[in-house]
C-alpha positions as CSV (number, residue, x, y, z in Angstrom):
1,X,35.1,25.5,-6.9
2,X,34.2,25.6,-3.0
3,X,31.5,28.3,-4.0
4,X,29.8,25.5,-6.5
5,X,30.6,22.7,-4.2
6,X,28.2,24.5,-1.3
7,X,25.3,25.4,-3.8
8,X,25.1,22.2,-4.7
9,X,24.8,20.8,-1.3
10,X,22.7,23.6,-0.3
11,X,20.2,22.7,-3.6
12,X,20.6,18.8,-2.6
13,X,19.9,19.4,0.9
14,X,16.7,21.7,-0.1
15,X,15.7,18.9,-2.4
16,X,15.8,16.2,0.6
17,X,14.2,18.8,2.9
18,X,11.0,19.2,0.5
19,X,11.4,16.1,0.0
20,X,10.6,15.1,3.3
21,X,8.0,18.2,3.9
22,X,5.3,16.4,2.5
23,X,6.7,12.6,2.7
24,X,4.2,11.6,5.6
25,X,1.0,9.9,4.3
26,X,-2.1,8.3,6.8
27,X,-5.3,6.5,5.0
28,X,-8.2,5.1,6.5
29,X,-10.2,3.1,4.6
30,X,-13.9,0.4,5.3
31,X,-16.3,-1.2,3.7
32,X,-19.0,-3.6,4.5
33,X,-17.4,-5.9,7.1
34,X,-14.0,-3.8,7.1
35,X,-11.5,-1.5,7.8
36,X,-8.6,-0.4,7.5
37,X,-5.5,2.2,8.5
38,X,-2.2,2.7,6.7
39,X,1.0,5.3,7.0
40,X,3.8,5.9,5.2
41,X,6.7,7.8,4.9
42,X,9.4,9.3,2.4
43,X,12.6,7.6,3.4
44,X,14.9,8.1,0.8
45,X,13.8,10.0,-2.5
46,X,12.2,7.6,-4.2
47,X,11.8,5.3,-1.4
48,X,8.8,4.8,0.9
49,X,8.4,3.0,4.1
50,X,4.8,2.0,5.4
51,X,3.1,0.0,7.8
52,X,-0.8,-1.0,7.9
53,X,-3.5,-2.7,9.6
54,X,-6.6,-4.2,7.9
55,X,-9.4,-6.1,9.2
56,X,-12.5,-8.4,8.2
57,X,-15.0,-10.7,8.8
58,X,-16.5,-10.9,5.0
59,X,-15.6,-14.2,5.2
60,X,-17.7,-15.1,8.2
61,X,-14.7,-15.4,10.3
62,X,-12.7,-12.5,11.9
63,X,-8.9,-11.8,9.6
64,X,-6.6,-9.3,11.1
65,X,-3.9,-8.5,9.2
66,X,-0.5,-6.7,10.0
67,X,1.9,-5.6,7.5
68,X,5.2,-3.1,7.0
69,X,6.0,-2.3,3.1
70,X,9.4,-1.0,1.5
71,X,8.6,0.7,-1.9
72,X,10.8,2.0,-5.4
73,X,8.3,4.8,-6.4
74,X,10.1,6.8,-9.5
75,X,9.4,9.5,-10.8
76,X,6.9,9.4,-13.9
77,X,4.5,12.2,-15.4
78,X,1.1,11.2,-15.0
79,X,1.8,7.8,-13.6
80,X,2.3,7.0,-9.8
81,X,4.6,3.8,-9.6
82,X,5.6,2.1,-6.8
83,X,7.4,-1.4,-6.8
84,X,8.9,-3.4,-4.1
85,X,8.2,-6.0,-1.0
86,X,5.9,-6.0,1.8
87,X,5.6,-8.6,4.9
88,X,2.0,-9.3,5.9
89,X,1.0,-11.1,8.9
90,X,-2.0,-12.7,8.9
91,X,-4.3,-14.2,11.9
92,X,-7.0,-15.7,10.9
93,X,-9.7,-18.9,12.4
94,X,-8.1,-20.9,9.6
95,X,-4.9,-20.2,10.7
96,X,-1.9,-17.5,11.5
97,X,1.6,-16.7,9.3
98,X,2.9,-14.5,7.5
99,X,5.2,-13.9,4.1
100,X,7.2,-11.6,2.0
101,X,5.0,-10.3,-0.5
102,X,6.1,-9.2,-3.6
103,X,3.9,-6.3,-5.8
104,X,2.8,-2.9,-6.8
105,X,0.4,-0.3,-7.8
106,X,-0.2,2.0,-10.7
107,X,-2.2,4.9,-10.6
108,X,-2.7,6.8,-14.1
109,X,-3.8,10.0,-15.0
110,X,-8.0,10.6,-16.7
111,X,-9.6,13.4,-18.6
112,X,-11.3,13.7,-15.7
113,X,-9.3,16.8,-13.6
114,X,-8.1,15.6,-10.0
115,X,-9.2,11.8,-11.3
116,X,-6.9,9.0,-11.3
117,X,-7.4,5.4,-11.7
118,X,-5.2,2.4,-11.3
119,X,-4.8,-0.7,-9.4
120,X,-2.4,-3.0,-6.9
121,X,-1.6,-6.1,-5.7
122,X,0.6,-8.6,-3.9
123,X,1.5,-12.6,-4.1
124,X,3.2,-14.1,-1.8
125,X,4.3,-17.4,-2.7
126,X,5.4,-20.9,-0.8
127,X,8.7,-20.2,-0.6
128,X,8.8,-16.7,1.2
129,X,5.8,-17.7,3.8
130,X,6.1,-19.1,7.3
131,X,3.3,-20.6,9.7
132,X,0.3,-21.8,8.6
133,X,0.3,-19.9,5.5
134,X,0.9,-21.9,2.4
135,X,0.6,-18.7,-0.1
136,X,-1.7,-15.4,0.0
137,X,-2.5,-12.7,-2.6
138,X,-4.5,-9.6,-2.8
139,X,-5.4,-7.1,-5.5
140,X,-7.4,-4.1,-5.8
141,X,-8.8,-1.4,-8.4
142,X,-9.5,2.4,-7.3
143,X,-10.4,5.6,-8.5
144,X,-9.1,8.4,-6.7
145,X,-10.4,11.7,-6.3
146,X,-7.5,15.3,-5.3
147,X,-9.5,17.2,-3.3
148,X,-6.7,19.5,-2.4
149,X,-2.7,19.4,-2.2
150,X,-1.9,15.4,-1.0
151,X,-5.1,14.5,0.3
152,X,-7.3,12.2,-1.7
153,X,-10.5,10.7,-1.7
154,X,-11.1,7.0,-3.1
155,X,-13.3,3.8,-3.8
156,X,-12.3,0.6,-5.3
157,X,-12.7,-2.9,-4.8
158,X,-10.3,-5.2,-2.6
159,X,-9.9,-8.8,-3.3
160,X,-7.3,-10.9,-0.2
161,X,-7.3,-15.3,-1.0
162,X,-4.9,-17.5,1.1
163,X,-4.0,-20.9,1.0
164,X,-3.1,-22.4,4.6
165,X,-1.6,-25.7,5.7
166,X,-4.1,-28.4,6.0
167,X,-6.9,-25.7,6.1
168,X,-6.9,-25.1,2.2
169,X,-7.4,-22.2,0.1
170,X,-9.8,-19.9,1.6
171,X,-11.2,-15.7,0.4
172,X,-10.5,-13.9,3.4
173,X,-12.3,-10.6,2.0
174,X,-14.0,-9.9,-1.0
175,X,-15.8,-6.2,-1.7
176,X,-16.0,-2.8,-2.1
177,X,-13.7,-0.2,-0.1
178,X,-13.9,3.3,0.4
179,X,-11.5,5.7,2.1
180,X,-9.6,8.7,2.4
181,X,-5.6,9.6,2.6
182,X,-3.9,12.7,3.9
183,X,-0.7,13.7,3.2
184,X,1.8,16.0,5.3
């Protein structure tokens, strides 16, 4: 009984320890009037952590934006899932706030070896903002390229719209985005 009780911690804590091994991501990403670097990290099986900085001036007008992410990402073959909420801060010329965004991303599988393709995106809504911003979304479509063990190549297109108080609804970055991420 003891004897059992100790391989299974052993195989849990091995588990964790892998786990964790390769649970450190960084990805920089730009485009035309962008850029962008995010990081993340394994927390909990299943549960990743991440924080991000991305900024523009597609819009004419300088946007910085700030945010830190809590994710559910289960396991699926040939799908990568992740679920969960994500509190952006926003300072823009029409105005500064932030919100608890709620979204995703999905990431399937192609014919194509190493080749994924997928999509994310993120609303946050009235009742979850504060400041000067009313609402905000964003949404994005990528391919992504495995050029070797957790490291990936990608290009896609990134889409961020907020409305703000008195200052209306206003497409804070629209266009193409290229980038790479690392895993450790």
């Amino acid at each position: 009984m003891i004897k059992s009780f100790g391989l299974v911690l052993s195989s849990a804590g091995l588990l964790l320890a892998g786990q964790q091994a390769m649970a450190l991501s960084v990805s920089a990403s730009g485009g035309p009037h962008s850029q962008g670097i995010e990081a993340s990290q394994t927390v909990f099986p299943t549960l990743r952590a991440g924080v991000g900085y991305f900024t523009s001036d597609d819009s004419g007008e300088d946007a910085d934006f700030y945010s830190g992410s809590l994710m559910f990402t289960p396991y699926l073959p040939g799908i990568d899932l992740a679920v969960g909420g994500r509190y952006q801060y926003q300072d823009t010329a029409y105005g500064d706030g932030g919100g608890l965004g709620l979204g995703g991303s999905a990431f399937v599988d192609t014919p194509i070896p190493l080749t994924s393709v997928g999509g994310y995106g993120f609303y946050t809504p009235k009742g979850l903002s504060h400041g000067d911003i009313e609402k905000s979304y964003e949404y994005g479509a990528q391919a992504r390229v495995n050029i070797v063990s957790q490291t990936y190549l990608y290009g896609g297109y990134r889409y961020y719209r907020t409305e703000f108080d008195d200052r209306g609804e206003h497409t804070l970055h629209s266009g193409p985005t290229f980038g790479v991420s690392i895993g450790f």
